[in-house]
Structure formats: structure tokens, C-alpha cells
C-alpha positions, 0 to 999 in steps of 0.5 A, a space after each residue: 913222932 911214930 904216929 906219924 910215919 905209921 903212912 909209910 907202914 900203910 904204904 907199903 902194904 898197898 905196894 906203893 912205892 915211897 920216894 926219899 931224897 936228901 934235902 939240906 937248906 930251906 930253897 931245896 926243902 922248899 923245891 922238894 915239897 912241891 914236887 911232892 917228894 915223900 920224905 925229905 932226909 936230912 943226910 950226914 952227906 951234908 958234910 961231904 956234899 956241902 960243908 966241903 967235909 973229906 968224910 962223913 965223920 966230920 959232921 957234928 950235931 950242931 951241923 945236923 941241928 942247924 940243916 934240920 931247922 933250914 929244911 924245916 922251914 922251907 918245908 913246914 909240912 913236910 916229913 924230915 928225917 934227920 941223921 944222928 951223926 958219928 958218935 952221938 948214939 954210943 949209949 942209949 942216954 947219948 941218944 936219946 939226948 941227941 936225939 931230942 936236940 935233931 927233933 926240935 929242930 924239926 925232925 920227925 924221925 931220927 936215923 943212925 947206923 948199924 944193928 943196935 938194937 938197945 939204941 933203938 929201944 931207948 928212943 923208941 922207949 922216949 917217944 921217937 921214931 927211929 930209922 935204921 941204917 944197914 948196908 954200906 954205913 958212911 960213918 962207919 966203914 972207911 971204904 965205899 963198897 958192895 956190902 953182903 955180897 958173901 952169903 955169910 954177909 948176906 945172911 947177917 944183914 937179913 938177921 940185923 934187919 930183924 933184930 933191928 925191926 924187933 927192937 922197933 925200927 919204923 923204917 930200914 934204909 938199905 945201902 948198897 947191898 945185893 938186890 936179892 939181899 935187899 929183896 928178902 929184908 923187904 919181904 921179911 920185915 913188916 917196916 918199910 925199907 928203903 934202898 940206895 943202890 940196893 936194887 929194885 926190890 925195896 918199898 922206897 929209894 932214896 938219893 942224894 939231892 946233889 948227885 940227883 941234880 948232877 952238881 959235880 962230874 962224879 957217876 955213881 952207878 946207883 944213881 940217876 942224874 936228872 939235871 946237869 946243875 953244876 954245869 949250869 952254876 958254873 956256866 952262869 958264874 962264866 957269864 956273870 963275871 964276863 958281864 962285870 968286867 966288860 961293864 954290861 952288868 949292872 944295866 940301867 934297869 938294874 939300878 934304882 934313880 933317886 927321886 927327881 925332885 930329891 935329888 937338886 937338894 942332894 947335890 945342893 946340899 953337897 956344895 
């Protein structure tokens, strides 16, 4: 597994940006992959994206597992990194059991929350590449704001940041913070980072696929919405229902005639 995210290390002493973004079934996989979309993340915001969860927390491993192996398969090639939901990364033993079970399902490399740098060193030990998560934490922190806008904040997340890349990340996800913050973690780790609403400064952004394709109304400021989906799914579910009930839809070229020479001695057999 480190083997292969060593191109990312690569990339960023060439200065060349990586893009990341959520991927959860095999058609957005698929889609992904041809746009050339450099890691393909499989998120915990899955749950509240499209599993209808209230949080983050709700998510199982089961349902980590299950997504892997869809974006797996719509994306053979491709580089996944799956999420190690809440509670499954308590011990060293817990995750690297858990984390077995994400990377033959498919993932490449496996991401979890906070400064833990004895986590990091036992599935780094077992053979994973690991992703760190600082920031904002989903999982952890009930209240979705700015993190490390306190210099003593700041100050902390700089010196997790480290401990987290000597413990032996091979990459740091960066959420919501300070792009200053997010600037000095950048220039002071040799790993890259990547940011979410962190700013401009990171070696890679990543977003999630949904509020990229705009499938609900809500406006986050770290976001960039580059199609309007919902309102397209929405619209197509309008104009589909209208053609049932008025009875356009199916058309004649919608259905399948049954063989002219077959069909006398079908309704024959039925006399």
C-alpha cells in the first residue's frame, strides 16, 4: 500500500497540485476516474450524504466496507482511500483489524481523525498507508466550526501535524482551519497535505462529490458548486411522473412486440 502513494510525496516536491474528491458507489467511481481525479476518497460523509444518517457517527464499518468495494469496482484503477469510521481505531489492535477488513475491500490507504500517533504507528508497522485527519474532526466534534483560529490552537494543530508525520502518515487532510495555519503544516511537513476549507496554501484540496454536484440547497463557503444535480433530479422525477399519469410514457418505442408468427399461437393457445 505505501508503495503506492509515494507519487503523492513525488508530487508535491514538483509543486503539483493533487485533487481528491469523495467518491461512494461504482457510477461516481466510474465518472471520477475519467475525469482523471487523482484520489478517489471514500468519506464517512457517506452517512449524511447518502445513507440519510443525522451524523457522521452513525456510519459502521460494514457501511465503509460496502462503499469501498463499489467504488472499487467502478474504478479498478484507481487510488481509494477509505475512512476508518468512529470507534473502530480505539486501540492499535482495533485498527489494524479494521483496517484489514477497508483494504481488501479495496482501499489503498486508510484515513482516521486526530493526533494518534500510536494508531499510526501499528498500521503503518502492519503494512498500511495511513492518512491523517486534523482540523475540523466529523466524527468528533459535535459542532461544525473553524478549528485553530486561536493561536494556542493553531500552535497545537502545527505540532500534531508533526507528530502525526513522525509517527509515519503518508499524507494529512487538513479541515477547516486558518489558511495561514494550513500554510505553515504545508511548508513544515515533508507529506502532502490536503485541505477542505483550509485555504489555498495545501498541496491538494478535496470535496464532497455531492456539494461539488450541488445535490442539495445547502452553501458551504469552502465549497465550489459545479453543477446543479438536485435540481436536475428533481426536475427529471417532475416530468417523469407527468408522463405516467397522462399516459406519454411508455411509448410505442418504448416497448418490446412479440414475434408476429409467435404471437397467433399465443393467443390461440389461450382459447
Amino acid at each position: 500500500m505505501a508503495d503506492k502513494a509515494a507519487r503523492f510525496a513525488e508530487m508535491k516536491r514538483r509543486g503539483e497540485p493533487i485533487a481528491m474528491l469523495t467518491a461512494y458507489d461504482a457510477p461516481m467511481a466510474r465518472a471520477e476516474a475519467a475525469a482523471r481525479v487523482d484520489i478517489l476518497l471514500v468519506g464517512d460523509s457517506v452517512g449524511t450524504n447518502m445513507l440519510g444518517y443525522a451524523s457522521e457517527q452513525e456510519v459502521t464499518l460494514a457501511d465503509m466496507a460496502h462503499h469501498t468495494r463499489a467504488v472499487r469496482r467502478g474504478a479498478p484503477d484507481a487510488f481509494v482511500i477509505s475512512d476508518l469510521p468512529v470507534a473502530t481505531y480505539e486501540t492499535p489492535t482495533e485498527a489494524v483489524a479494521n483496517a484489514r477488513v477497508l483494504a481488501e475491500a479495496g482501499a489503498d490507504m486508510v484515513k482516521f481523525e486526530g493526533c494518534r500517533p500510536a494508531i499510526v504507528e501499528a498500521l503503518v508497522g502492519a503494512g498500511f498507508a495511513v492518512c491523517g485527519h486534523l482540523g475540523l474532526e466529523p466524527q468528533h466534534h459535535a459542532e461544525k466550526r473553524l478549528k485553530g483560529k486561536q493561536a494556542g490552537e493553531a500552535h497545537q494543530l502545527v505540532e500534531a501535524a508533526l507528530t502525526m508525520e513522525k509517527a509515519g502518515i503518508a499524507m494529512l487532510v487538513l479541515e477547516l482551519i486558518p489558511e495561514e495555519v494550513a500554510e505553515i503544516v504545508t511548508q513544515r511537513l515533508k507529506v502532502p497535505t490536503i485541505g477542505i476549507g483550509a485555504g489555498r496554501a495545501t498541496d491538494g484540496q478535496v470535496l464532497v462529490i455531492c456539494d461539488v454536484l450541488g445535490y442539495t440547497k445547502a452553501a458551504f463557503r469552502h465549497n465550489k458548486r459545479y453543477a446543479e444535480v438536485g435540481e436536475t433530479m428533481e426536475a427529471a422525477a417532475r416530468a417523469y411522473v407527468g408522463d405516467v399519469h397522462s399516459k406519454a410514457f411508455p411509448a410505442a418505442a418504448n416497448a418490446f412486440p412479440m414475434n408476429k408468427e409467435q404471437l397467433p399461437e399465443f393467443l390461440a393457445s389461450l382459447a
